[in-house]
N, CA and C atoms as an extended XYZ file, in Angstrom:
231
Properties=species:S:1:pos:R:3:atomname:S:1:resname:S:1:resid:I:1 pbc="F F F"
N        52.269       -8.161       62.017 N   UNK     1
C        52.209       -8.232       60.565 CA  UNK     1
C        53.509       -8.839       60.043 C   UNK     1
N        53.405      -10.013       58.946 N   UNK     2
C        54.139      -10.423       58.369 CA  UNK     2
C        55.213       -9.422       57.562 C   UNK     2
N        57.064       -9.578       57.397 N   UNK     3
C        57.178       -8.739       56.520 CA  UNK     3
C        57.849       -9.241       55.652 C   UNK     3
N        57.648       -8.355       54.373 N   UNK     4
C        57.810       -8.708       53.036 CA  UNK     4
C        56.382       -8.967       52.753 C   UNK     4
N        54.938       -8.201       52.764 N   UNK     5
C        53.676       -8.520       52.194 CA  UNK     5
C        53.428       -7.184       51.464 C   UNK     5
N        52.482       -7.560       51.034 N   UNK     6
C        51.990       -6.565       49.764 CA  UNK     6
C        50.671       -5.976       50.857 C   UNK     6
N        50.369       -4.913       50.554 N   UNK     7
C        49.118       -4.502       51.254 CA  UNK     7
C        48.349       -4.550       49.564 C   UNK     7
N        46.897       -4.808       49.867 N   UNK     8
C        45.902       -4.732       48.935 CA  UNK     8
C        44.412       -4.260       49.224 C   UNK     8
N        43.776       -4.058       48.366 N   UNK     9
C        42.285       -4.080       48.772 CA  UNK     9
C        41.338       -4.503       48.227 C   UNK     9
N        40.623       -5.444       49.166 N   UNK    10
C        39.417       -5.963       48.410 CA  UNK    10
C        38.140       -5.797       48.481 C   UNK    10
N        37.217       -5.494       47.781 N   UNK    11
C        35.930       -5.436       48.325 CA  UNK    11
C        35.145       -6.891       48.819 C   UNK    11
N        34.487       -6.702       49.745 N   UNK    12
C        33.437       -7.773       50.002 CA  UNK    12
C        32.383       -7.645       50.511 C   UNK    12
N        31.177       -8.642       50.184 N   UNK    13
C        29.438       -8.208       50.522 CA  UNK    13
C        29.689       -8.039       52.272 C   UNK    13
N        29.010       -7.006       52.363 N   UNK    14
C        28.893       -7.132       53.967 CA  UNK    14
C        28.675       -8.089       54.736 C   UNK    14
N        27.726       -9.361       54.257 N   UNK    15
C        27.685      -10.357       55.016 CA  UNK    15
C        28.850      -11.100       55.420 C   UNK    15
N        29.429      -11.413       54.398 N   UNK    16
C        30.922      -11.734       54.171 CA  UNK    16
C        31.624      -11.492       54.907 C   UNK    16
N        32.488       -9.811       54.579 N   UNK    17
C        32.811       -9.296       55.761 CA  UNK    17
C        32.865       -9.607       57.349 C   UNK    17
N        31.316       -9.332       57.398 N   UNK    18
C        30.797       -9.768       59.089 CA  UNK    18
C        31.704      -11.289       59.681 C   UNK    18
N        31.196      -11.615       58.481 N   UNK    19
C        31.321      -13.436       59.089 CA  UNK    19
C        32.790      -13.546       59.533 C   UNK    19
N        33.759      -12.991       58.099 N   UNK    20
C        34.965      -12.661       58.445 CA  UNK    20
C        36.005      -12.290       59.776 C   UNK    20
N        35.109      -11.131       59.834 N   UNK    21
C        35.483      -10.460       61.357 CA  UNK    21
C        35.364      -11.267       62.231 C   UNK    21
N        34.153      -12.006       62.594 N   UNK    22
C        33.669      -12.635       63.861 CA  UNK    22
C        34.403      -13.692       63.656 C   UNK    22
N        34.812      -14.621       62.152 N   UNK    23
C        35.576      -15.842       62.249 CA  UNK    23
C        37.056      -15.186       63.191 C   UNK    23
N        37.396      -14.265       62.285 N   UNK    24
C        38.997      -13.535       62.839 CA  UNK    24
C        39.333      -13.791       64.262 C   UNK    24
N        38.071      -13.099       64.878 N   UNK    25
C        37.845      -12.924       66.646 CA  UNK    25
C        37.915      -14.013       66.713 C   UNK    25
N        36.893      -15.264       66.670 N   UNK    26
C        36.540      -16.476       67.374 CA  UNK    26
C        38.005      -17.117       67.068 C   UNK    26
N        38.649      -16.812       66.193 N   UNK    27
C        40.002      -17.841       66.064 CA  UNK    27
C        41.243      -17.539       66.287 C   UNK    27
N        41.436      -15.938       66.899 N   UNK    28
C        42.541      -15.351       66.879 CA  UNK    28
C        43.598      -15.057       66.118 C   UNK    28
N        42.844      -14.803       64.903 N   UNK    29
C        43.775      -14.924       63.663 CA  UNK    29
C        43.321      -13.800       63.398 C   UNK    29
N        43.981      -12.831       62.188 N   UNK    30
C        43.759      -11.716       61.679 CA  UNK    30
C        42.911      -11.769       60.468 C   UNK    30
N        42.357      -11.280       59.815 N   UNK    31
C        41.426      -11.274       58.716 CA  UNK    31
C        42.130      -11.484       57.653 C   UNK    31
N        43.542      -10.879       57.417 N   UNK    32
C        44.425      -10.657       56.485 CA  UNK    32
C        44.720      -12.141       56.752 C   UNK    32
N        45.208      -12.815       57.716 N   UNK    33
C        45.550      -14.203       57.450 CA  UNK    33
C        44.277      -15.190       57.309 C   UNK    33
N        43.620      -14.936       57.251 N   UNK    34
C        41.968      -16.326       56.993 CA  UNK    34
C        42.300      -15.587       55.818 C   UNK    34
N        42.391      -14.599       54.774 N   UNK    35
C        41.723      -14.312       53.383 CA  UNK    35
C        43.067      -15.919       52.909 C   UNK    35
N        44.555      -14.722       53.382 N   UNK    36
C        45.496      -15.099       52.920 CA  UNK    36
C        45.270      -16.762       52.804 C   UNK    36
N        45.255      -17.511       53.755 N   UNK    37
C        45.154      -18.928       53.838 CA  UNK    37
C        43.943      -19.618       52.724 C   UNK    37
N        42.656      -19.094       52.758 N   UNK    38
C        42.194      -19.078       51.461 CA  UNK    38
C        42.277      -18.961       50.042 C   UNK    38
N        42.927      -17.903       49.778 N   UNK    39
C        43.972      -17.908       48.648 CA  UNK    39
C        44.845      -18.580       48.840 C   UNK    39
N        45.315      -19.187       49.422 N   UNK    40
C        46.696      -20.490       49.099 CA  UNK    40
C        45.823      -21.533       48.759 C   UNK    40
N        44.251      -21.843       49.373 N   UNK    41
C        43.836      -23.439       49.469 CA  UNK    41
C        43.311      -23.401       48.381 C   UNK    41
N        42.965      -22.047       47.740 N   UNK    42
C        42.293      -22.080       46.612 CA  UNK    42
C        43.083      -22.401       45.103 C   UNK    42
N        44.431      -21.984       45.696 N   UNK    43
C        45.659      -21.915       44.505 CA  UNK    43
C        46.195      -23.260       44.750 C   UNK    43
N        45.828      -24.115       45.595 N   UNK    44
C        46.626      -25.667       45.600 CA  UNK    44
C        45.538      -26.629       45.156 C   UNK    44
N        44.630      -26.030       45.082 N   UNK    45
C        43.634      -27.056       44.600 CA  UNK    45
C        43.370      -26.471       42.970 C   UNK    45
N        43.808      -25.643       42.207 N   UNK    46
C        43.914      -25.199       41.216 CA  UNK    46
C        44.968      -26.155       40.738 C   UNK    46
N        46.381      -26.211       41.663 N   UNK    47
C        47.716      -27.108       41.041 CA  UNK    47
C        47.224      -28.135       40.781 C   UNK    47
N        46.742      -29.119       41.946 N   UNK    48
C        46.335      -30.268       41.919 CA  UNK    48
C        45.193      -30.724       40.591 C   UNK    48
N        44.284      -29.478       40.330 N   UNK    49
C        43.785      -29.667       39.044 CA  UNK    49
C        44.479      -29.591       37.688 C   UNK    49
N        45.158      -28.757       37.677 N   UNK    50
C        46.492      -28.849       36.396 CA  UNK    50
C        47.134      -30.068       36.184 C   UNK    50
N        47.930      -30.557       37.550 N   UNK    51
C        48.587      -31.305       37.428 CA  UNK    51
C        47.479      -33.111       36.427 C   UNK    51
N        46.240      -32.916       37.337 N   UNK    52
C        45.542      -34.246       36.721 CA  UNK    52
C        45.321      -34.142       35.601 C   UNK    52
N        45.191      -32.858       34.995 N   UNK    53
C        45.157      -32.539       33.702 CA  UNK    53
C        46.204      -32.831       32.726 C   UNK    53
N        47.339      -32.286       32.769 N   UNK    54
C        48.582      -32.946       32.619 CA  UNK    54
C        48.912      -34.512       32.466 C   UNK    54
N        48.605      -35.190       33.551 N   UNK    55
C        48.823      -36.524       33.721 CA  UNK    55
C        47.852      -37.215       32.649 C   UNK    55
N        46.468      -36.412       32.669 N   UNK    56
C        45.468      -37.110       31.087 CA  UNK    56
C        45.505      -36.779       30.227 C   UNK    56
N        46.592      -35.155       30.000 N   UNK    57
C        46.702      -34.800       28.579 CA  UNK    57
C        46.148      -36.286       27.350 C   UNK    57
N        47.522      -36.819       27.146 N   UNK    58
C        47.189      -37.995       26.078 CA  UNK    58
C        46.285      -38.896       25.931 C   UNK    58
N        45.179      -38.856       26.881 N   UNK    59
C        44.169      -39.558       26.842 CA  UNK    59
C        43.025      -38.686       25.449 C   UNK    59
N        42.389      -39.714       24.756 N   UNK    60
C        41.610      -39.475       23.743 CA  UNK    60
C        40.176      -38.398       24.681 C   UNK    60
N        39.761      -37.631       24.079 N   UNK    61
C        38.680      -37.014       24.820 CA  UNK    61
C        37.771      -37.387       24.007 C   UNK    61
N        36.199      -37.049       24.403 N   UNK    62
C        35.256      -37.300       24.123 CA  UNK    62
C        33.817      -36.201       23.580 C   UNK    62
N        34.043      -36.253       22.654 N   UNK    63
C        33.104      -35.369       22.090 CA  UNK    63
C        31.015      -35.378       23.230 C   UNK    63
N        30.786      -34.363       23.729 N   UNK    64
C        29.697      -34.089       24.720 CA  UNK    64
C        28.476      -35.083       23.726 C   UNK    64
N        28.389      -34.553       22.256 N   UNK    65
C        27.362      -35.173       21.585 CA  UNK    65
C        27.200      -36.556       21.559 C   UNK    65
N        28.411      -37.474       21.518 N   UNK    66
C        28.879      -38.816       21.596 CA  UNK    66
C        28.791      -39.580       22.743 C   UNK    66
N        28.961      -38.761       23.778 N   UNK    67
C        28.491      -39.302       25.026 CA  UNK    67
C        27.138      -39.273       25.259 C   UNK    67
N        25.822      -38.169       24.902 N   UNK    68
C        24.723      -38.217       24.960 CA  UNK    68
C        24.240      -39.338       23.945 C   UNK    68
N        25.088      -39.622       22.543 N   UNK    69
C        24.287      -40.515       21.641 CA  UNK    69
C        24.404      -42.308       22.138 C   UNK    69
N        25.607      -42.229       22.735 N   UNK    70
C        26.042      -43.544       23.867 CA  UNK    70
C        24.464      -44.001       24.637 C   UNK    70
N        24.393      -42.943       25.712 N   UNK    71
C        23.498      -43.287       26.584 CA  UNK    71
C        22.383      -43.376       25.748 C   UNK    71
N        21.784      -42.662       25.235 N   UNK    72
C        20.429      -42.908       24.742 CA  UNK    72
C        20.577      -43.967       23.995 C   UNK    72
N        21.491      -44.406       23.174 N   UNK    73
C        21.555      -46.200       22.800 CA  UNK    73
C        21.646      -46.633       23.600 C   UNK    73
N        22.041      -46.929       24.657 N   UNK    74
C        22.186      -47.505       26.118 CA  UNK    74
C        21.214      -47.590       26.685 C   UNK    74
N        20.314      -46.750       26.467 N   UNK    75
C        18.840      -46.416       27.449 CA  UNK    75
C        18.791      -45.830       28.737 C   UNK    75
N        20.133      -45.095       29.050 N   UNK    76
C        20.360      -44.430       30.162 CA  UNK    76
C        19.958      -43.078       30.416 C   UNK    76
N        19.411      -42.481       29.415 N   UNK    77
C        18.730      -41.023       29.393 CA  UNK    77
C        17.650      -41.640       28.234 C   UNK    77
């Protein structure tokens, strides 16, 4: 066990779980590290969404209704 970690608890569907365990075994990794590594890939692909967000802040956005009234003049819907 890593130190300096937080212990926590989470619930999960049993299937889940299962799969969990057996991934753990088949890869020699601990369960606590597959969640852990998941929560990081999940939190860097969150940055990476901020950040593009950021970078288009100043771009004009587009009203949903305006884009549907586009296409149907267009003849695309």
């Amino acid at each position: 066990m890593k130190t300096n970690t937080k212990r926590t608890t989470i619930y999960l569907d049993p299937q889940l779980h299962r799969a969990l365990r057996l991934k753990a075994a088949e890869t020699e990794h601990s369960m606590s590290e597959l969640v852990e590594e998941a929560i990081k890939l999940s939190l860097a692909e969150d940055s990476i969404d901020l950040a593009a967000f950021e970078q288009r802040r100043k771009e004009p956005s587009l009203a949903f209704e305006d884009v549907l009234k586009k296409l149907r003049k267009n003849g695309k819907i």
